[in-house]
Backbone as CSV, one residue per row, in Angstrom:
resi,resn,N_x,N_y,N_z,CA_x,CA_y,CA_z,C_x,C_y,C_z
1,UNK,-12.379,4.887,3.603,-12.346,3.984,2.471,-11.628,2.711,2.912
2,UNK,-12.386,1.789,2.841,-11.934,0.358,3.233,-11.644,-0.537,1.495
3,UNK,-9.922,-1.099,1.793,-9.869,-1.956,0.510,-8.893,-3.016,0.805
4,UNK,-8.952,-4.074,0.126,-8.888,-5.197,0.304,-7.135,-5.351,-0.901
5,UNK,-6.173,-5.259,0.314,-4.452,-5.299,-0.615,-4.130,-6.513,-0.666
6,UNK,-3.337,-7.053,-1.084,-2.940,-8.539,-1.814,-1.774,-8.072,-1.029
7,UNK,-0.146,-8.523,-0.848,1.065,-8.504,-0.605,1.579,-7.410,-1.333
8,UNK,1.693,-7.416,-2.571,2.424,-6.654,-3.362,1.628,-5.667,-3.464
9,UNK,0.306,-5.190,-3.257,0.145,-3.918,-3.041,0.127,-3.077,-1.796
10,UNK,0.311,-3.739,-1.056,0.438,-3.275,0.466,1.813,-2.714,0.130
11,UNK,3.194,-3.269,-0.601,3.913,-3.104,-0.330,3.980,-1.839,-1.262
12,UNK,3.751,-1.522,-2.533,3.584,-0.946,-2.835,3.093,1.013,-2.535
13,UNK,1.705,0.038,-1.407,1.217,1.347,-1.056,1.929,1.920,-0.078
14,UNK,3.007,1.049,0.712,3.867,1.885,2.069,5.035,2.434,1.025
15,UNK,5.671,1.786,0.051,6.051,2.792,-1.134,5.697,4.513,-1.580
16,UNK,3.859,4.458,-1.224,3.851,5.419,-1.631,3.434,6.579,-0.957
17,UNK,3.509,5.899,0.406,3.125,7.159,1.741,4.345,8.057,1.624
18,UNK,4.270,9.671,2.080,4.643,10.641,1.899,5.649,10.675,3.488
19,UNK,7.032,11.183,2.787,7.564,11.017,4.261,7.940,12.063,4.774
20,UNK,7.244,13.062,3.972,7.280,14.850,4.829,5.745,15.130,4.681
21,UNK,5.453,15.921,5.280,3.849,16.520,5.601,3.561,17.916,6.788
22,UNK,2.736,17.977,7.010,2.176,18.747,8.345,1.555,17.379,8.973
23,UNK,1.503,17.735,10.503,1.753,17.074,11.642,0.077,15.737,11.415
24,UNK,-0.919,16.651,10.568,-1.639,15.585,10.379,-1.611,14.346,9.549
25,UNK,-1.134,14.918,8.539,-0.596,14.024,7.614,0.421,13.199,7.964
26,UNK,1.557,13.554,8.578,2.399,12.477,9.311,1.304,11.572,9.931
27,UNK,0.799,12.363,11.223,-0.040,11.295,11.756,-0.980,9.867,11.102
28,UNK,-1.395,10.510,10.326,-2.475,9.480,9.575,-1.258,8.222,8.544
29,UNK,-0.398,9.288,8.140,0.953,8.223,7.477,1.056,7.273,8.673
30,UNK,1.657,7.412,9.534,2.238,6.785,10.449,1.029,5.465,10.888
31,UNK,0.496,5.916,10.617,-1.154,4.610,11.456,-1.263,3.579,10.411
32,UNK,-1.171,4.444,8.612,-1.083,3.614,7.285,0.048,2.558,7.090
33,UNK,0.958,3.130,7.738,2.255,2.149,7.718,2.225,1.098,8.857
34,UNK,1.598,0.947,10.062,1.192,0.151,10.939,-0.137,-0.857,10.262
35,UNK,-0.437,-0.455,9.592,-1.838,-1.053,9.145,-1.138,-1.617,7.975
36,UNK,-0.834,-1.654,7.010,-0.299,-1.725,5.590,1.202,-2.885,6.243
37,UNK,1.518,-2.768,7.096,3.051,-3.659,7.540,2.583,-4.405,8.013
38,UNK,3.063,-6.085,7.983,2.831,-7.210,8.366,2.990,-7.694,9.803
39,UNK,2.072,-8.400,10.524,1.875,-9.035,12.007,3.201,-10.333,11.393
40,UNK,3.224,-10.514,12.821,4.238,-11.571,12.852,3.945,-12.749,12.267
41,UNK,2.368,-12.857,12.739,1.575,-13.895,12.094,1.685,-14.013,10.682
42,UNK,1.216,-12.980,10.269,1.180,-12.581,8.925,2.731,-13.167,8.051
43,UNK,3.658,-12.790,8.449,5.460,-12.923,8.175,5.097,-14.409,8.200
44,UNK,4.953,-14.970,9.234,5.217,-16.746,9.354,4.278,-17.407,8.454
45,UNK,2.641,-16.577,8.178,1.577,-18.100,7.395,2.205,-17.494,5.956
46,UNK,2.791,-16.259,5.337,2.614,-16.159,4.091,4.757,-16.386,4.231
47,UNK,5.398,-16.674,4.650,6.700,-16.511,4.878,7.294,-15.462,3.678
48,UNK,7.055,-14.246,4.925,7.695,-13.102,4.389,8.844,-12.738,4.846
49,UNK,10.125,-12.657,3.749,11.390,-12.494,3.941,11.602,-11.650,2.970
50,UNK,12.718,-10.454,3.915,13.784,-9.786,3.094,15.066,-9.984,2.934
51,UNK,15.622,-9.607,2.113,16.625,-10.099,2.227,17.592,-8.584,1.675
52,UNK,18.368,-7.901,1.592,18.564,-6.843,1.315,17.127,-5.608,1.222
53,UNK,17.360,-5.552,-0.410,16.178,-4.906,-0.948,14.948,-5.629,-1.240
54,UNK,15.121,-6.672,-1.350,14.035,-8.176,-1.798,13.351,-8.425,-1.168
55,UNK,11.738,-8.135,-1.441,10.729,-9.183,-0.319,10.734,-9.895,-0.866
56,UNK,10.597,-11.094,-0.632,9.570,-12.244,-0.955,8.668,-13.148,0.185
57,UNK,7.222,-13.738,-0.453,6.955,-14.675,0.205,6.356,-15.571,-0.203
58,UNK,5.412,-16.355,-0.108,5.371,-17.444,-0.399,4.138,-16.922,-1.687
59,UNK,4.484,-17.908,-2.882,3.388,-17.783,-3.915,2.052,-18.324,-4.385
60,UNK,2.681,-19.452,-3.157,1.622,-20.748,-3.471,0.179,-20.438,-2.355
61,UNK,0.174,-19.167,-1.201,-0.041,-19.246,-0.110,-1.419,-18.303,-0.586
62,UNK,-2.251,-18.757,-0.141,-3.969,-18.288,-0.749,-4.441,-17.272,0.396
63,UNK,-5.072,-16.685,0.012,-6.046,-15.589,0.421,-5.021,-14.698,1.294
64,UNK,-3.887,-14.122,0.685,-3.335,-13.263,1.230,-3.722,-11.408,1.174
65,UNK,-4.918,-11.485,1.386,-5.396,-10.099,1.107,-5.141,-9.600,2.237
66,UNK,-5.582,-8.296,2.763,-5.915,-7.795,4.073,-6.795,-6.539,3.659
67,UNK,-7.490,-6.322,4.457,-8.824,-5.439,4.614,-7.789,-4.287,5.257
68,UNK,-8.068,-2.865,4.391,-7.171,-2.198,5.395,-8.083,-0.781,5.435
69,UNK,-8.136,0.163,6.381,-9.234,1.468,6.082,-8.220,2.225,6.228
70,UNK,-8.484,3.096,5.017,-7.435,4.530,4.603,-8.073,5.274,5.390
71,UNK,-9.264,5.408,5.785,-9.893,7.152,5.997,-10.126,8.047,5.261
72,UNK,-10.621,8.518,5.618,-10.832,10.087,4.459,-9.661,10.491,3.929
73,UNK,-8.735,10.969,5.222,-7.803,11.323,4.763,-6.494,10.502,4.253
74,UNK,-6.264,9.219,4.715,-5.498,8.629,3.942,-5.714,8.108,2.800
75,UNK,-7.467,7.662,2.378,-7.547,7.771,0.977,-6.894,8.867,0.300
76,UNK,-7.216,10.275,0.934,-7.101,11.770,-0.468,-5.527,11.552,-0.061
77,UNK,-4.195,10.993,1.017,-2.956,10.701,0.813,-2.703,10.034,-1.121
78,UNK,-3.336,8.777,-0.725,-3.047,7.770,-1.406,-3.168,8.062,-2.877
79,UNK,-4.933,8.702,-3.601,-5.604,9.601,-4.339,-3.933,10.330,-4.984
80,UNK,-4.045,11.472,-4.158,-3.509,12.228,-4.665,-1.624,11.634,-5.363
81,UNK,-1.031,10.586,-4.375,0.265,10.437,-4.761,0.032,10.083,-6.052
82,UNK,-1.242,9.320,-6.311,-1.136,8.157,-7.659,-1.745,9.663,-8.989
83,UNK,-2.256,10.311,-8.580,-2.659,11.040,-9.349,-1.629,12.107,-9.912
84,UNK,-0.417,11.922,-9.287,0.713,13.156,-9.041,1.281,11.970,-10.416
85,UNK,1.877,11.132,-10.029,2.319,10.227,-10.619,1.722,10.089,-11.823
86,UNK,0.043,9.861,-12.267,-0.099,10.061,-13.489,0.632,10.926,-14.330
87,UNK,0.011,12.113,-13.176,-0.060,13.500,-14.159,1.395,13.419,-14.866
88,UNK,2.817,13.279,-13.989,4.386,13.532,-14.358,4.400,11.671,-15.656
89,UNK,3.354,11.226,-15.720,3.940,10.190,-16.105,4.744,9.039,-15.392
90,UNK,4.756,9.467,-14.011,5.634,7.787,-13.745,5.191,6.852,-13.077
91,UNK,3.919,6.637,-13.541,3.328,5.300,-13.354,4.159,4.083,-13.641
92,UNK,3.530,2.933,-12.948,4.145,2.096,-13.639,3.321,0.448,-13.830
93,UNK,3.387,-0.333,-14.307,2.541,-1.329,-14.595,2.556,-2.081,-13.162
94,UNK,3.545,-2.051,-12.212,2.977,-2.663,-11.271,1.797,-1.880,-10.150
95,UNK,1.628,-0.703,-10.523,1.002,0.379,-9.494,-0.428,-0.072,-9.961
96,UNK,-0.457,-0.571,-11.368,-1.985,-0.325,-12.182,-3.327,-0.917,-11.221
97,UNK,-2.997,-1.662,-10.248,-3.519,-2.440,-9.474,-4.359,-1.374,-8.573
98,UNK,-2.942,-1.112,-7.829,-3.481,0.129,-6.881,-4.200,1.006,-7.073
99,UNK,-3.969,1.827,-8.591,-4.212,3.333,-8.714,-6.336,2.726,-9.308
100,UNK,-5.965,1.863,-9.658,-7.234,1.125,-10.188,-7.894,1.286,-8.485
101,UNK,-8.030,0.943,-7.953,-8.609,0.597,-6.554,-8.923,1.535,-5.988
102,UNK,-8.034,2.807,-5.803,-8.112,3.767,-5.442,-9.047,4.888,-6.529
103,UNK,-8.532,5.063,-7.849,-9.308,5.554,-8.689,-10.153,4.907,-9.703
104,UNK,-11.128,4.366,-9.511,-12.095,3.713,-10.434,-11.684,4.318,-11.693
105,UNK,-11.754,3.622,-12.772,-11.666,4.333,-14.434,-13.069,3.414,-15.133
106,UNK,-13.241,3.666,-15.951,-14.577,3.091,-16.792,-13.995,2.399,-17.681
């Protein structure tokens, strides 16, 4: 599954990779968080800074998407966290983006 993240859902989605698993699931985590984390390039045209807990970067700065491929299996990662999260209720209005992308609704 190939989808197209803005900043804040990239950041979001390394938010919501799983940081215990079996050895495959690490694996495929570990490739999502390389893919989903910003090139240097990336840091300097959109100027991405942290600062403690704080990203920020630039707002004014256009077409900050990135094309990223989950896979099979890092889609059913991704799938399932947001679906866990429904189910307990702790969604939250900034996820609506993501869980939308990942789970089509009508």
């Amino acid at each position: 599954m190939k989808l197209s993240l803005n900043i804040p859902e990239r950041l979001l989605a390394l938010g919501l990779l799983p940081a215990n698993g079996d050895f495959v699931t690490l694996k495929v985590v570990r490739d999502l968080q390389g893919s989903l984390s910003f090139t240097d390039d990336e840091i300097t045209k959109y100027k991405v800074n942290q600062d403690k807990e704080i990203i920020t970067w630039d707002l004014e700065a256009t077409d900050h998407s990135k094309e990223i491929d989950f896979g099979e299996i890092g889609a059913k990662i991704m799938v399932d966290q947001l679906k866990e999260m429904d189910k307990e209720k702790k969604l939250t209005i900034k996820l609506m983006s993501l869980y939308e992308k990942f789970i089509p609704t009508e």
